[in-house]
N, C-alpha and C positions, 0 to 999 in steps of 0.2 A: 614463516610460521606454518603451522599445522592446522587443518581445520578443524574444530572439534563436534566431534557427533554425540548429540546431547539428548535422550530418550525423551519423550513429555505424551502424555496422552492429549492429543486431539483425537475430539470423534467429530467425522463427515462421513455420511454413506456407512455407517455400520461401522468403521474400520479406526485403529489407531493410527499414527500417521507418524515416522518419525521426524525430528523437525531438525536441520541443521544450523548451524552458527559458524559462521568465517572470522575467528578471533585475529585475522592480521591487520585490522586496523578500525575504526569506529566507522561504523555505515551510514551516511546521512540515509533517514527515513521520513523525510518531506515529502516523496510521493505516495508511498504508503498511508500516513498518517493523513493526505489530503483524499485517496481514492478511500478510505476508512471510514470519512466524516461526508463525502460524497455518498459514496454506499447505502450510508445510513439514515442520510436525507433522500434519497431515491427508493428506500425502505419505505418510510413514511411518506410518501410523495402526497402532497395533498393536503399535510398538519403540520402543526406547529411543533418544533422541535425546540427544544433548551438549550444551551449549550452546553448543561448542567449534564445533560442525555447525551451530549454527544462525548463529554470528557469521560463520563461512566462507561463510554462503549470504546472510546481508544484508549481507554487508562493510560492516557498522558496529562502532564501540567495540564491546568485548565489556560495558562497563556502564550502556551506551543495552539492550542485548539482556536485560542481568540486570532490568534498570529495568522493562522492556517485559516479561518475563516474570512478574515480580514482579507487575504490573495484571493480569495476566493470570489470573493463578493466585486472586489477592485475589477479582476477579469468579468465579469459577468454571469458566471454560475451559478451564485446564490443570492439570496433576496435574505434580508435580517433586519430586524424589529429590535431598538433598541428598548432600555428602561426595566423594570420589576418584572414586566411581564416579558421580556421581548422573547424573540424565536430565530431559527432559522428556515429556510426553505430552501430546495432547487427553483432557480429562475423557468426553469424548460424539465417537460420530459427527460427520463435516463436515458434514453434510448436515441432524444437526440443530443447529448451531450459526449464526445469522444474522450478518451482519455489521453491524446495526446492534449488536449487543454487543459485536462487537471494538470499534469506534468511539467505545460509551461506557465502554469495561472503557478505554482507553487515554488516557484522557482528552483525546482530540484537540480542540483546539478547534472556534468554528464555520468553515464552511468559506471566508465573506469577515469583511470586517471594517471599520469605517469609518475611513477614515482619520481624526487627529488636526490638531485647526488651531483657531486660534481665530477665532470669527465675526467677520462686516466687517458690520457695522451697517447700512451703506448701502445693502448689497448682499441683493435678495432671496433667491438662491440660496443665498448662507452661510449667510442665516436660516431656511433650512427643508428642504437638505441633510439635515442629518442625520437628522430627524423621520421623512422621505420614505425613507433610506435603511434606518433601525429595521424600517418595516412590509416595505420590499421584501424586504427580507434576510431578516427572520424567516418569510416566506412562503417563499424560496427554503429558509433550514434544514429548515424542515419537510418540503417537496416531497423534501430528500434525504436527513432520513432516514426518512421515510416507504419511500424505496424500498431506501434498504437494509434495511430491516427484510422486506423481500420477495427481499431476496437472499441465499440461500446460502454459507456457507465453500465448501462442496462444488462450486460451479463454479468458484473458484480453483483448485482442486487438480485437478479436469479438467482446466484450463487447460495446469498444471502440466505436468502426465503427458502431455497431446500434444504438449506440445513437449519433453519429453525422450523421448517415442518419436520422434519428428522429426530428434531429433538425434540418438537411438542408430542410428537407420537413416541417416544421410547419413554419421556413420563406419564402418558397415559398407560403403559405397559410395564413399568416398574423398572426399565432398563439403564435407564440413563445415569451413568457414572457406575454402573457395577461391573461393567467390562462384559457384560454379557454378548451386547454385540459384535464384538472383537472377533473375528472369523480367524486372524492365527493365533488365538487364544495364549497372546503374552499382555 
């Protein structure tokens, strides 16, 4: 299949951003949806958060969020208050929390996968496909999460905070959502 390139205004740094979609197959987004509700708790580091606030800020089911919380807390990342009032928290600092732990606290799978099929006999590449693709792939899981294991929560949530100062300053300037910041002015 084809990937389709699908226009949407994101604004970060001034700019619109175009955003892609790989329509050949449904993407599990367990780790996004877990470094999302991390992010957001490392935002707030310090308060009590809802779960209420954090399903409003991944606009997912609120029981993908409770699910995701649940891994979460199981591994030891987060701290949660149940009852009317309850919350969530980071257990630690962003900064010391790596994202190869969100990644395995969320049980996301690996990041390709071999496609299903059965072998053609005749054909060399059937018969060694998949052998070839075991070593490749396993060499690629490791090279990523080797590097998340080198990456911080804590630059998510930088990430975070300058584009919500980004944003808090283009509505004090009247700019935010008029495309005015759009520097190639589409």
């Amino acid at each position: 299949m084809v990937a389709l390139r699908i226009k949407a205004p994101v604004f970060f740094s001034g700019r619109k951003c175009d955003i892609y979609y790989n329509n050949m197959s449904r993407i599990n987004n367990k780790f996004s949806v877990g470094v999302h509700i991390m992010t957001a708790l490392g935002d707030h580091y310090g308060e009590p958060v809802t779960s209420a606030h954090l399903t409003a800020s991944v606009r997912a089911h609120e029981s993908q969020v409770r699910s995701m919380l649940s891994k979460l807390v199981k591994a030891g990342l987060v701290m949660t208050s149940r009852g009317r009032h309850g919350f969530s928290s980071l257990s630690r600092p962003a900064n010391r929390i790596r994202l190869l732990e969100i990644y395995r606290a969320v049980e996301a799978p690996p990041i390709f996968s071999i496609h299903e099929y059965p072998r053609e006999k005749t054909c060399r590449t059937s018969c060694t496909h998949k052998e070839a693709m075991v070593d490749l792939l396993g060499d690629t899981q490791r090279a990523f999460e080797a590097q998340l294991g080198q990456r911080m929560l804590s630059e998510m949530v930088a990430k975070a905070r300058r584009c919500k100062e980004f944003l808090i300053q283009n509505v004090k300037t009247g700019l935010a959502g008029s495309g005015a910041g759009d520097r190639d002015g589409q």
